[in-house]
C-alpha positions as a Markdown table, in Angstrom:
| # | Residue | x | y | z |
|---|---|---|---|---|
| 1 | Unk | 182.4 | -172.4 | 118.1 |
| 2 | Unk | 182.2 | -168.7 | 118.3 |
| 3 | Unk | 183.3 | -166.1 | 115.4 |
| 4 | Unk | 186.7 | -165.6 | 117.6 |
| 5 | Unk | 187.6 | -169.1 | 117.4 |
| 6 | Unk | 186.7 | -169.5 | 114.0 |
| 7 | Unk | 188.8 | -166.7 | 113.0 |
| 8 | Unk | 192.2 | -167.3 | 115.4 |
| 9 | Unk | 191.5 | -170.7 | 113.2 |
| 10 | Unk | 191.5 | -169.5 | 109.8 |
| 11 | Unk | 194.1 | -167.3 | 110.4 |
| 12 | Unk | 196.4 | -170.0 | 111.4 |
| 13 | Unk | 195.8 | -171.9 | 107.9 |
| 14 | Unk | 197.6 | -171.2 | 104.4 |
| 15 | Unk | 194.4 | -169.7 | 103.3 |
| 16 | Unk | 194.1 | -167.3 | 106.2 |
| 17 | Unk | 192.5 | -164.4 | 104.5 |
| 18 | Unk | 189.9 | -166.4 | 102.5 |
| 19 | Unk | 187.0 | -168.8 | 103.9 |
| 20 | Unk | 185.6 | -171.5 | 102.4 |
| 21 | Unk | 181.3 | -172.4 | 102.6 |
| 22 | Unk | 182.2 | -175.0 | 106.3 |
| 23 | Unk | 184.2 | -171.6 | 107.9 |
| 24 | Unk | 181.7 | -168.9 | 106.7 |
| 25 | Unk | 178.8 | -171.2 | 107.9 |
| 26 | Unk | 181.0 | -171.8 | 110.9 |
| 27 | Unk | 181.3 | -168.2 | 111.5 |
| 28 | Unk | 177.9 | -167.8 | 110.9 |
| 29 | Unk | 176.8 | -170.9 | 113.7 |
| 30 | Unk | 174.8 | -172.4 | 110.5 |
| 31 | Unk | 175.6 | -175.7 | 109.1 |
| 32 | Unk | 176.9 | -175.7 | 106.0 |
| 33 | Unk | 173.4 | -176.8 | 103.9 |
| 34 | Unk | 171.4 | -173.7 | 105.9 |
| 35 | Unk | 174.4 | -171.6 | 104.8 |
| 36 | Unk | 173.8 | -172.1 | 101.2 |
| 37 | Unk | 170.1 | -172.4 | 101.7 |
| 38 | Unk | 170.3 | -168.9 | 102.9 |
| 39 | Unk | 173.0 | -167.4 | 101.0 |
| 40 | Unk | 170.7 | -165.8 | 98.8 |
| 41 | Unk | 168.9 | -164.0 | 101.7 |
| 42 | Unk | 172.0 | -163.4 | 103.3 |
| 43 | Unk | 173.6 | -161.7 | 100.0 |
| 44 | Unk | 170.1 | -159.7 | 100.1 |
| 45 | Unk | 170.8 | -158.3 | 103.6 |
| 46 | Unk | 174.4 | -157.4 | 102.3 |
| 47 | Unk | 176.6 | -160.6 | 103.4 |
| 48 | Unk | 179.5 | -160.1 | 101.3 |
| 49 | Unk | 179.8 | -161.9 | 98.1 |
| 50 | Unk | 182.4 | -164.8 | 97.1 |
| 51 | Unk | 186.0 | -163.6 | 95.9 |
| 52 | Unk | 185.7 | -163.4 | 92.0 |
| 53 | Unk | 189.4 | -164.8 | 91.6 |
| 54 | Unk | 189.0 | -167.1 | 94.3 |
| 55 | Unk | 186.1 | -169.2 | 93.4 |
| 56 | Unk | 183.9 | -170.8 | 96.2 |
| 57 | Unk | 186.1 | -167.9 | 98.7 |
| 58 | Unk | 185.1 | -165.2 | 100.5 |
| 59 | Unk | 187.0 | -162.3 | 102.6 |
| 60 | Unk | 187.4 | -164.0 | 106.0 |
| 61 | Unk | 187.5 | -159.9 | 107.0 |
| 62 | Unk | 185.0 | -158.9 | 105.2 |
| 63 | Unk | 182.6 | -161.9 | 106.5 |
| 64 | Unk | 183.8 | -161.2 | 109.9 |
| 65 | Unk | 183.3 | -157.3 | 109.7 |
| 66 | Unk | 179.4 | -158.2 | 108.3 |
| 67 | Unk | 178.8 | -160.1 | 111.2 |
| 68 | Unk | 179.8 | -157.6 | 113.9 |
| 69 | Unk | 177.5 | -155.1 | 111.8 |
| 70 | Unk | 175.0 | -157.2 | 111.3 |
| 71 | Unk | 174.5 | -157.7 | 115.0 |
| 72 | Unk | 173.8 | -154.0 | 115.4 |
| 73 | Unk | 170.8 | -154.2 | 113.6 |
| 74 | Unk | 167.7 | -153.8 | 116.5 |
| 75 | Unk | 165.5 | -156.0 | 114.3 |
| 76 | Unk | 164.6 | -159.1 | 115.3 |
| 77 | Unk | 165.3 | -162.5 | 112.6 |
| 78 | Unk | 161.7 | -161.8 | 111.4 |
| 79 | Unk | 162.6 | -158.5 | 110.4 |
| 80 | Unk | 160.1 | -156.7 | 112.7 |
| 81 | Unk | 162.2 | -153.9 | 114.8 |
């Protein structure tokens, strides 16, 4: 599932503007246990953090606007350039 249909999904549900850990990893293409194996890397390399009133929640925008910058970066996933 791309990033496009994950988000046309979420914003179709009553939590449109919030993800949960299954549509971030979604978004991502990670299953949710790689998701939060890597979170802390992720978080490291500026993933946005969860919603502090929305426990377990994060920005669907602000995980979908991390993505499309994150794919501008010319390194490769072993951080060499």
């Amino acid at each position: 599932m791309d990033i496009a249909a994950v988000s046309q999904s979420a914003m179709s549900s009553p939590q449109s503007l919030t993800w949960g850990p299954a549509e971030v990893a979604a978004a991502l293409g990670l299953t949710e246990a790689s998701f939060r194996a890597r979170r802390p890397d992720l978080e490291a390399a500026g993933f946005p953090r969860r919603l502090p009133a929305l426990r377990g929640r994060w920005s669907a925008e602000a995980v979908t606007a991390w993505i499309a910058l994150a794919g501008t970066d010319e390194r490769d996933e072993g951080g060499r350039a």
